[in-house]
C-alpha positions in Angstrom: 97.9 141.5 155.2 99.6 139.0 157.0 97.9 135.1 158.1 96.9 135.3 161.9 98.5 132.0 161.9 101.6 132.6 160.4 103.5 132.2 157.7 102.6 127.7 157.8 98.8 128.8 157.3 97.2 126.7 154.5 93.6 127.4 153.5 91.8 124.4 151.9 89.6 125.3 149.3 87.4 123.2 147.7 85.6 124.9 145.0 84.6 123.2 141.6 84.6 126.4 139.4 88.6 126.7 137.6 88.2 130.0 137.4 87.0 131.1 140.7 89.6 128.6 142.4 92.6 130.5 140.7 91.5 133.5 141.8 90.6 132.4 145.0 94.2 131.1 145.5 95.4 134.7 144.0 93.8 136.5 146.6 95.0 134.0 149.7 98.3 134.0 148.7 98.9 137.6 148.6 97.5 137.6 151.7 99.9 135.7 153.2 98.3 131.8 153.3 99.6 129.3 151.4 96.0 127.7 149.9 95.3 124.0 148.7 92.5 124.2 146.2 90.8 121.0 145.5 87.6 120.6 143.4 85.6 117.9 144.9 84.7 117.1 148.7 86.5 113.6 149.0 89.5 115.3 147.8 88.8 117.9 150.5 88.5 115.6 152.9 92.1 113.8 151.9 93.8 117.5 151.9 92.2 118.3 155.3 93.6 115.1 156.9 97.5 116.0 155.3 98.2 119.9 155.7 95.8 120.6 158.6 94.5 123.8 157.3 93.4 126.7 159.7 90.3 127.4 157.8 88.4 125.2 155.2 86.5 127.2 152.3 83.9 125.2 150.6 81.5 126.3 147.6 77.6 125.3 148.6 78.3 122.9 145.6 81.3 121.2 146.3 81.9 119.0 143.1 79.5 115.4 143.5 78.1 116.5 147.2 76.6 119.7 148.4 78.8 122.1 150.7 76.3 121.9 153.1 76.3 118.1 153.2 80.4 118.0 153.6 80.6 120.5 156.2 78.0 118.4 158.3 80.3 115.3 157.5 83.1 117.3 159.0 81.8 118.1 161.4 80.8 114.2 162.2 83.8 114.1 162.3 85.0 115.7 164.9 86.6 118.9 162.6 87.0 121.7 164.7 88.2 124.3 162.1 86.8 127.0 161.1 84.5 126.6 158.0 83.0 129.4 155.3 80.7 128.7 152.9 80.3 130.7 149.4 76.7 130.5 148.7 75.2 132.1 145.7 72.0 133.9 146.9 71.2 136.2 149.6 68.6 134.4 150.9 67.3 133.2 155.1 66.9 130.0 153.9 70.5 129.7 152.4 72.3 131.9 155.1 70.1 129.8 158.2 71.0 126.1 156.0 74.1 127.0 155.8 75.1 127.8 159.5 72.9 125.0 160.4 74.9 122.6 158.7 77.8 123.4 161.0 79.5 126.2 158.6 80.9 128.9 160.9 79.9 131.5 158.7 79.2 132.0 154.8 80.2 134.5 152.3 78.0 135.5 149.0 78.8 135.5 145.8 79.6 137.2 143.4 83.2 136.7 144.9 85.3 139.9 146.2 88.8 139.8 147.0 89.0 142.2 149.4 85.7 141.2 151.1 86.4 137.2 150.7 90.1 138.2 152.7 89.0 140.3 155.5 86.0 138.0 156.2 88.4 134.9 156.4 91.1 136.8 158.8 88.0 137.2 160.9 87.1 133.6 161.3 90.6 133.1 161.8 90.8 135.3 164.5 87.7 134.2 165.9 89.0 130.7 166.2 92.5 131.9 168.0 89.8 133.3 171.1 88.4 130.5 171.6 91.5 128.8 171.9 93.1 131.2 174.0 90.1 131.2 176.5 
């Protein structure tokens, strides 16, 4: 697979888990995105202002503060990029939090590579028509 964005595409991923980030960058990489994996959401929001990423992945518990709670900051902010959100259970209340707090979408764990890269071409894509409209 190739980035939608090309070959300059950073993903920002702030995810507290070790584990799950390294394989999270894996994935991306092969992929074709160069990813920035950070494990709090104050270092998120220092990566975000530097490399400008074309999507932001954020764990619903992203380090001292809630995914939820940073993607609403972002969006405060006046972010426009595209968000996802891993969340842990298949719930309505998670999936309707989660979109309510400004996330564009969210993806469940347990984690998948080839599910967790499809879906994030997607938002990618997404984004690039709304641009271009």
């Amino acid at each position: 697979m190739v980035a939608p964005l090309g070959q300059q595409s950073s993903i920002l991923v702030i995810e507290a888990d070790d584990l799950l980030a390294k394989h999270v960058a894996i994935d991306l990489e092969e992929a074709g995105y160069h990813s920035v994996i950070v494990a709090s959401g104050s270092a998120g929001l220092q990566q975000m202002a530097e490399i400008q990423p074309a999507l932001i992945v954020v764990d619903r518990v992203a380090g001292e503060e809630s995914g939820f709670s940073l993607c609403r900051r972002l969006r405060v902010l006046g972010c426009n990029i595209p968000i996802l959100v891993f969340i842990p259970r298949d719930t309505v209340e998670d999936r309707v939090a989660c979109l309510e707090s400004g996330a564009d979408d969210y993806f469940i764990k347990p984690y998948r590579t080839e599910g967790f890269c499809s879906w994030s071409i997607c938002i990618c894509n997404r984004l690039l028509l709304r641009l271009s409209n």
